[in-house]
C-alpha positions as CSV (number, residue, x, y, z in Angstrom):
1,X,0.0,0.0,0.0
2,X,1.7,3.2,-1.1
3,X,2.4,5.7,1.8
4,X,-0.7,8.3,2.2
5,X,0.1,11.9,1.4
6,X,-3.3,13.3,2.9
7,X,-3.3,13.9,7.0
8,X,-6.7,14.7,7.3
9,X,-9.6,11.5,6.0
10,X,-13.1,12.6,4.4
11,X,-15.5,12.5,6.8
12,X,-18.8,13.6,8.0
13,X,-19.5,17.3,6.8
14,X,-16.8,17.9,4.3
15,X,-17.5,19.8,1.4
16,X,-15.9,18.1,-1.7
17,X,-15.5,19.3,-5.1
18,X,-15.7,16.6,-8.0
19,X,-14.3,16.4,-11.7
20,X,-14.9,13.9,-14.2
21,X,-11.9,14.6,-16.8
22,X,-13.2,16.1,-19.8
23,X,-17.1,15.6,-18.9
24,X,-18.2,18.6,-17.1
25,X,-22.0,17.8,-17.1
26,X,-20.4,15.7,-14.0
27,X,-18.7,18.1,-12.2
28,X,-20.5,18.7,-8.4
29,X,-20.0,19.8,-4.9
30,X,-21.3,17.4,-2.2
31,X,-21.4,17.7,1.2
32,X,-20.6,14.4,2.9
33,X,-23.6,13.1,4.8
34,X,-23.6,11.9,8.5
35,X,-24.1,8.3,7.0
36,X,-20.6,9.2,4.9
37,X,-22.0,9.3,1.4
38,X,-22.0,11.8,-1.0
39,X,-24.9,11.7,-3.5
40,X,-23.0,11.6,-7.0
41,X,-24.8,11.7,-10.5
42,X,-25.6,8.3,-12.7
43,X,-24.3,6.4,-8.9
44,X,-26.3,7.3,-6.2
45,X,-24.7,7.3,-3.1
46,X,-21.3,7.0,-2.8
47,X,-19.5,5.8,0.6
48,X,-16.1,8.2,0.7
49,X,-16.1,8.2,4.9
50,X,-12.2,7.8,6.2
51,X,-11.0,8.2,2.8
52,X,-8.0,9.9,1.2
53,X,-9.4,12.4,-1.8
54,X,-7.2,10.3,-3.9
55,X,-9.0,7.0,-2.8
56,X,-12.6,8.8,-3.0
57,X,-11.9,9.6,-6.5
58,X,-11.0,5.5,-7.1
59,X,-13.7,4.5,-5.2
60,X,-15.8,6.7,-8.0
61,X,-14.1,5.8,-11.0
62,X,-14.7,1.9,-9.7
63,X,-18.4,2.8,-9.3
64,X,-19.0,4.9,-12.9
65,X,-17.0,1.5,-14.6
66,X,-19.3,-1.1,-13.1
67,X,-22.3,1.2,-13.3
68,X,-21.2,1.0,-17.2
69,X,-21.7,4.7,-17.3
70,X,-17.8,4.9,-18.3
71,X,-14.9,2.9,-19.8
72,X,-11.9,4.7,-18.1
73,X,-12.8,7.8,-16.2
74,X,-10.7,9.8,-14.4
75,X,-12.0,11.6,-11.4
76,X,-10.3,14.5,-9.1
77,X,-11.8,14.8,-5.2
78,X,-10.8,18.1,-3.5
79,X,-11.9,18.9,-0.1
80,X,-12.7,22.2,-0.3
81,X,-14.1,22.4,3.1
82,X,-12.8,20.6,6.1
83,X,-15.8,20.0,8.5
84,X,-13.7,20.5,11.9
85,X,-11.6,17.4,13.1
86,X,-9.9,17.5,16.4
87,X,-6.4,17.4,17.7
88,X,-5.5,16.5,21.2
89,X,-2.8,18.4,22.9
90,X,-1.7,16.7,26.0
91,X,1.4,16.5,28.2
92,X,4.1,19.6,29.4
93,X,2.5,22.2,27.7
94,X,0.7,25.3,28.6
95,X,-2.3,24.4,27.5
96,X,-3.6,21.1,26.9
97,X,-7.1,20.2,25.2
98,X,-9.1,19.0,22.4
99,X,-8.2,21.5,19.4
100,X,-10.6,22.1,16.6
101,X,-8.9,22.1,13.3
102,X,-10.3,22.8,10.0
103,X,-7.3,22.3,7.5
104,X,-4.5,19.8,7.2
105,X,-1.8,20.9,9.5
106,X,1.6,19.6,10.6
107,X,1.3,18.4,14.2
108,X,3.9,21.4,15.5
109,X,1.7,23.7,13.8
110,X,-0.9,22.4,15.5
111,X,1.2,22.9,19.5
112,X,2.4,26.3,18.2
113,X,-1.0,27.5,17.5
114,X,-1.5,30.3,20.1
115,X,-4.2,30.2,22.7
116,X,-7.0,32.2,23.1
């Protein structure tokens, strides 16, 4: 399994923002559902929970194949909204908690954010 480039997984109340190369009658925003789906044209619902975008976007292209809508599509997934995820900041430090976060972040970035 190659190594995972994304830090953050879809989940519940992501906004997404979805290409179909060269067919943009296709291209949508979905918000992710509690459930974990996204509603995607010709599919349905689509299960993209604790995915990568890159893996969302295989997940998709899998679907529109065996759907027979397409031969060899090639979907993009951006997340262009992160619904907040949390970070827990425990130990030595000034200020330990559960930290909201809304984009991917290193983890220092997240211990050197400053408190309110």
């Amino acid at each position: 399994m190659p190594a995972q480039n994304e830090s953050l997984l879809i989940g519940p109340g992501d906004l997404l923002h979805l290409q179909v190369y060269d067919t943009p009658e296709m291209e949508q925003r979905a918000r992710v559902t509690d459930a974990g789906t996204i509603p995607f044209s010709f599919l349905g619902s689509v299960n993209v929970s604790g995915m990568t975008p890159e893996q969302a976007a295989g997940q998709i292209e899998h679907r529109l194949v065996a759907a027979g809508v397409m031969l060899h599509p090639q979907v993009t997934v951006r997340v262009e909204t992160y619904a907040t995820q949390n970070a827990s900041v425990m130990g030595q430090v000034q200020k330990p908690g559960i930290y909201e976060i809304d984009t991917a972040r290193k983890v220092v970035e997240v211990l050197a954010w400053p408190a309110d």
